[in-house]
C-alpha positions in Angstrom: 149.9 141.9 76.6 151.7 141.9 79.7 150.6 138.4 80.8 154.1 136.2 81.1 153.8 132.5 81.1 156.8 130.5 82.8 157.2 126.2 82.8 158.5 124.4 85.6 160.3 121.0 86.3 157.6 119.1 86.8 155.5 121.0 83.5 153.2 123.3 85.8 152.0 126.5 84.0 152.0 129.3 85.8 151.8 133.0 84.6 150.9 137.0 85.5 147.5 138.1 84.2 145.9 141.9 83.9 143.5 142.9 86.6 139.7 140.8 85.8 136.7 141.4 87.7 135.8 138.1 86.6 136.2 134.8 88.3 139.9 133.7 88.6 139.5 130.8 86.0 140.7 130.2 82.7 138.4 129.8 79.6 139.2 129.0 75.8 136.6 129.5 72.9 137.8 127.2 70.5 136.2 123.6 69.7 137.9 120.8 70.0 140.9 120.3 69.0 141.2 123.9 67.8 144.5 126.3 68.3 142.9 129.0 70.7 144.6 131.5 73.5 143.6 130.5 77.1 142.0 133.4 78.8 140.2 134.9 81.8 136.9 133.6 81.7 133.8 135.7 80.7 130.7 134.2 82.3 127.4 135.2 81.1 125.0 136.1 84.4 123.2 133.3 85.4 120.1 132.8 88.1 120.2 129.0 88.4 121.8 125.8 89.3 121.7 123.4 86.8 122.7 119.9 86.3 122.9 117.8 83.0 120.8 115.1 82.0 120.5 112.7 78.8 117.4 113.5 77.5 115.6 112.5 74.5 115.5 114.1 70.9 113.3 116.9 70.5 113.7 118.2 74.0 114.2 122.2 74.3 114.4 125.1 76.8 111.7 125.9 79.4 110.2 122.8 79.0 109.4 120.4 82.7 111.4 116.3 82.0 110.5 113.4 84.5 112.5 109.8 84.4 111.7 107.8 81.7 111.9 104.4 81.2 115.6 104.5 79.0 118.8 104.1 81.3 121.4 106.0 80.0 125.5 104.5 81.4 127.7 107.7 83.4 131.7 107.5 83.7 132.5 108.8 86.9 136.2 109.1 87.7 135.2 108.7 91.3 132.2 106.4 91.5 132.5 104.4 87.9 130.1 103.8 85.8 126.7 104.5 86.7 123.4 104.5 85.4 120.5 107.2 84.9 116.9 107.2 83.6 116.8 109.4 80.6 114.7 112.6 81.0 111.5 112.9 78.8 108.6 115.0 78.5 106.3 115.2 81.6 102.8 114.5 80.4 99.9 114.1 82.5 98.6 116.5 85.7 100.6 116.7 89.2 103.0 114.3 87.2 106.0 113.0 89.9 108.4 112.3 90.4 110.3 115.4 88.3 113.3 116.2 87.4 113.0 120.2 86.9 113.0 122.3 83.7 115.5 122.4 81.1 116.8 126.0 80.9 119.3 127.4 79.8 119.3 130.3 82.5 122.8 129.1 84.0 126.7 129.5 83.4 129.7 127.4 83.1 130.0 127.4 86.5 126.6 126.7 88.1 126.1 123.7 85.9 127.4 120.1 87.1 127.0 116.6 85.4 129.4 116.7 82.7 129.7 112.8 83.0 127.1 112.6 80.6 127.9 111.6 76.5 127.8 113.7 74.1 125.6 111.2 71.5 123.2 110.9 74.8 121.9 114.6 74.5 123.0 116.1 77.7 120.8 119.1 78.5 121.1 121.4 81.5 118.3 120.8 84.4 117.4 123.8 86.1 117.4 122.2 89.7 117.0 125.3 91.9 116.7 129.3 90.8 114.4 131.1 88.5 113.9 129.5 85.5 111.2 130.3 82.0 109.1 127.2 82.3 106.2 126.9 79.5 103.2 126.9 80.6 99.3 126.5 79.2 95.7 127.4 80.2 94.8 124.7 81.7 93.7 125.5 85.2 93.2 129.1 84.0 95.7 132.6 84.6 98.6 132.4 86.8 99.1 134.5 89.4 102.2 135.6 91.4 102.5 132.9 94.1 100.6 130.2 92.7 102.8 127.1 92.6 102.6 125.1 88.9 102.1 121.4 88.1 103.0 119.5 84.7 99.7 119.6 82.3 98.4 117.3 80.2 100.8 119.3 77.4 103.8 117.8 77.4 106.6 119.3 78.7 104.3 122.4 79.7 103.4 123.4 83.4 99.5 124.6 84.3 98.4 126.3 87.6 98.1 124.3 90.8 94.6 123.8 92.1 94.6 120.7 93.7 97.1 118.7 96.6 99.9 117.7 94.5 103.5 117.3 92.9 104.7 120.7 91.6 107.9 122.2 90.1 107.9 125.9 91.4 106.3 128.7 92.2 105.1 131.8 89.6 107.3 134.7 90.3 104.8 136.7 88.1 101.3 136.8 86.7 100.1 135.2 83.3 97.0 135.0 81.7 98.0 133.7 77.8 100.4 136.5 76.8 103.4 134.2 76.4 104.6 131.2 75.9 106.6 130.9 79.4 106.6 132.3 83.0 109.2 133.0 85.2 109.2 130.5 87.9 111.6 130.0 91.5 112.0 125.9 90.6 110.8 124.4 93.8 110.3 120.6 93.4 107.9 119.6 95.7 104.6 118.1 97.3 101.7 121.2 97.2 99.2 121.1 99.8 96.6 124.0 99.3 95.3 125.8 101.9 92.7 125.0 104.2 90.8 127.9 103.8 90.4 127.3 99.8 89.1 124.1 100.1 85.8 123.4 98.7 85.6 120.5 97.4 86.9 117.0 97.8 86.1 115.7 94.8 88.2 117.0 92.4 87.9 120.8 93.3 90.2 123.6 93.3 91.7 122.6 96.4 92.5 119.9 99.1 91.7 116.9 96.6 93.7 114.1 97.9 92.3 112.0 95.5 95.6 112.3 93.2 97.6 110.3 95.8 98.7 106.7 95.8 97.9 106.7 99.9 96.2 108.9 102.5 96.6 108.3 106.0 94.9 110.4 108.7 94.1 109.8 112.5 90.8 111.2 111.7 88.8 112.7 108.8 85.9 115.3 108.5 84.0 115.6 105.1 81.2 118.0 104.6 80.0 116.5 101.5 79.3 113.5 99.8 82.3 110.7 99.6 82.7 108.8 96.2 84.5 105.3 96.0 85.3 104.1 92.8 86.4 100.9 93.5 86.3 99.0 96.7 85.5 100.3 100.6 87.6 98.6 103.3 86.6 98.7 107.1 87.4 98.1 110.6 86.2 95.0 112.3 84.0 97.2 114.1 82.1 97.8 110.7 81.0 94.5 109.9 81.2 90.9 111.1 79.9 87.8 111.8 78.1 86.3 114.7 77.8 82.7 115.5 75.2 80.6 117.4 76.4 77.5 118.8 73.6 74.8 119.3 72.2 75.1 122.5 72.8 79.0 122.7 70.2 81.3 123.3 72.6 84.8 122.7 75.7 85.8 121.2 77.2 89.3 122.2 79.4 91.2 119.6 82.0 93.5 121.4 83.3 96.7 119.4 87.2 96.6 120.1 86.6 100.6 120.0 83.8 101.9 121.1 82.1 104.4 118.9 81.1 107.8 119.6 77.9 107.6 119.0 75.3 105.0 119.1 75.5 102.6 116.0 72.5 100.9 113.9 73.5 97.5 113.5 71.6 95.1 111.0 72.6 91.2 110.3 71.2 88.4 107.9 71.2 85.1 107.9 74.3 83.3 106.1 73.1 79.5 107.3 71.3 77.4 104.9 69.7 75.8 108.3 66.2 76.1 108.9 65.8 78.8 112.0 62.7 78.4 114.4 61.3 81.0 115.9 62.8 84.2 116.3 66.2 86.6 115.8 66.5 90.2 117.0 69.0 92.3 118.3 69.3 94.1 121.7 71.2 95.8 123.9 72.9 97.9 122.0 75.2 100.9 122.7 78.5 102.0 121.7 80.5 99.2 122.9 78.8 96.5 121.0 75.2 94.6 121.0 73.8 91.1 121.7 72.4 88.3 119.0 69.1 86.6 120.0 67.5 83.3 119.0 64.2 82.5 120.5 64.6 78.8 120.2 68.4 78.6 120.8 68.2 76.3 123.1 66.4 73.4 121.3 68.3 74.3 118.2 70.4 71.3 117.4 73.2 73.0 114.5 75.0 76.1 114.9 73.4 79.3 113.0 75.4 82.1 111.8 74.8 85.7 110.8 76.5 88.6 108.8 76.3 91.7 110.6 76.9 96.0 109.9 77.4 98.5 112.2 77.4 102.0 111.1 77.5 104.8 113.5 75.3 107.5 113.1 75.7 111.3 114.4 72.6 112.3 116.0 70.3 109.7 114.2 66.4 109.8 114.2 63.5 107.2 114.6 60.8 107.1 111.6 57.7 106.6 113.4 54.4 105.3 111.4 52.7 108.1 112.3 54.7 110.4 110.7 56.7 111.9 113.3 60.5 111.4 113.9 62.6 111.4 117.4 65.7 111.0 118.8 67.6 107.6 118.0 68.0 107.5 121.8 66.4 104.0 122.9 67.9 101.4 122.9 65.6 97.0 122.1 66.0 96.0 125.9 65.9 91.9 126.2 63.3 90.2 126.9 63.0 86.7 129.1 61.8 84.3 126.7 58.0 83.1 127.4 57.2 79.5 126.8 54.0 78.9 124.8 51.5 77.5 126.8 49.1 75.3 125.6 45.9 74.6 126.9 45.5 71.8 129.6 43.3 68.8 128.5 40.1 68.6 130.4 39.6 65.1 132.3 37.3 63.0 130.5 34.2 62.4 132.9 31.9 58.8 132.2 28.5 60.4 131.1 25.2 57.9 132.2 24.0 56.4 129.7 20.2 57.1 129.1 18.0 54.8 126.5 16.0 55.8 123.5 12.4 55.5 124.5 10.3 53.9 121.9 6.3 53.7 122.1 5.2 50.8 122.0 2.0 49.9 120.4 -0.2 47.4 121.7 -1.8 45.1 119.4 -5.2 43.9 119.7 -6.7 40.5 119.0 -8.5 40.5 116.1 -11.5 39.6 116.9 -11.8 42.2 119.5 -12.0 44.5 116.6 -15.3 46.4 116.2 -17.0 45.1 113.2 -18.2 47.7 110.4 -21.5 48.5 110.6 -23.8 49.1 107.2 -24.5 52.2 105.7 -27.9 52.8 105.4 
């Protein structure tokens, strides 16, 4: 009643409408292809922005989607046809990237993506605003602030406790009363503060072992450091050190000095025979010096692996049972020729004959003759 519709020339509708407090828009409720009065629209209240995405079967409200695998084909007036990755279940901790949560928390017109089939499932994707996400007890209660992450429940968030992707932040507290929480959809990285953290390895905050790459300037860790695979260094951490024939020294030069003196240890990689003697010296934060004893008569090269590890105020075991500072440093030695004895002249001894007696034999008949026995 008292709305007038009028047709011009070129088939434009215009007409007079009663006083709305709604948006100036026209709606119909009818399905398709149905006989139904256009009217002023009646939007329900809404407190997000959502955007539609094919998803797969089985998908429902409050629940957190990520790309899958499955591209779905768009017709775009504007841009053509296009292609998107369907949107599935999230299903393992700090999951990324995200999508958002499917909600159904918005109107007709704070939703966009109608490009989207209708046999390809298109389901609203809260992508800012508050939205009911489901959520479990997997990092314990929620509290008003924390930020959420996806959970090893599909499609369900958990609380935050660790550096991370996340999907919002809990705009009240939970602790297993029901199935959702009211969350302000905020997909992004979550650092926790420094002040909570505890624990690097897998703690309740500041793990950073969830991402693909860290890079810092520089690192403090006040507990232990696990590598599960493989440790990479500098070439100021370990080397190799070669002794040409002929050489007496090598000298190793860190191309950064380190801030505090490092103990450095090598072994031999040749299958040569080494005479005499190897040791280290001279060493201090800029690098230390190889040294072969016998170098110098040494006809093949020798080479050596070598480690340098610096070491924060590091201390001397002494046999005795006492420890000091790791303060001194193996100074060189010259290298002392082994002396050998001289050889004595020979000198001509005299030679001095054996002395025999000689016994003097006496004519026999000279002999005294035997006298009777009376």
């Amino acid at each position: 009643a008292g709305t007038n519709f009028s047709v011009n020339a070129s088939g434009n509708i215009t007409g007079t409408f009663a006083a709305a407090t709604n948006d100036k828009a026209l709606c119909h409720e009818g399905g398709a292809g149905a006989t139904d009065a256009i009217e002023d629209c009646t939007a329900a209240a809404t407190a997000d922005y959502a955007e539609k995405y094919p998803t797969a079967p089985g998908i429902t409200y409050g629940q957190i989607v990520v790309p899958g695998s499955t591209l779905i084909a768009t017709q775009d007036n504007n841009h053509g046809s296009q292609q998107i990755a369907q949107a599935i279940l999230s299903s393992t901790p700090y999951q990324g990237p995200i999508y958002g949560v499917v909600s159904n928390n918005y109107g007709d017109f704070t939703s966009a993506g109608n490009n989207i089939a209708e046999l390809d499932n298109p389901m609203p994707v809260a992508l800012v605003g508050r939205v009911p996400v489901s959520v479990v007890n997997e990092n314990g209660s929620i509290a008003i602030g924390d930020f959420l992450a996806t959970s090893s429940t599909p499609g369900a968030a958990m609380k935050a406790t660790q550096a991370g992707r996340v999907i919002g932040m809990a705009l009240e507290n939970w602790n297993g009363e029901k199935d959702t929480v009211m969350v302000q959809v905020i997909n992004t990285w979550y650092q926790p503060p420094v002040a909570d953290a505890n624990d690097l390895q897998g703690g309740n905050a500041n793990a950073v072992v969830v991402a693909d790459n860290i890079t810092a300037t520089d690192a403090s860790f006040t507990g232990s450091v696990t590598v599960a695979e493989h440790l990479y260094g500098s070439r100021d951490m370990a080397g190799r050190a070669r002794l040409n024939a002929g050489d007496n020294t090598v000298r190793v030069t860190f191309e950064t000095p380190y801030d505090f003196q490092p103990v450095v240890t090598f072994s031999p990689r040749s299958e040569e025979l080494i005479p005499g003697r190897v040791w280290v010296s001279s060493e201090d934060e800029t690098g230390f010096t190889l040294n072969h004893s016998a170098g110098s008569s040494t006809a093949y090269p020798l080479e050596f692996n070598w480690i340098a590890v610096g070491v924060e105020e590091a201390l001397v075991t002494v046999s005795d049972g006492t420890t000091e500072r790791f303060t001194v440093n193996v100074v060189e030695q010259p290298l002392v020729e082994e002396v050998l004895p001289e050889e004595q002249p020979v000198v001509d001894q005299p030679v001095v004959e054996e002395l025999v007696p000689v016994v003097e034999e006496l004519p026999i008949e000279e002999l005294p003759l035997e006298q009777p026995i009376e």
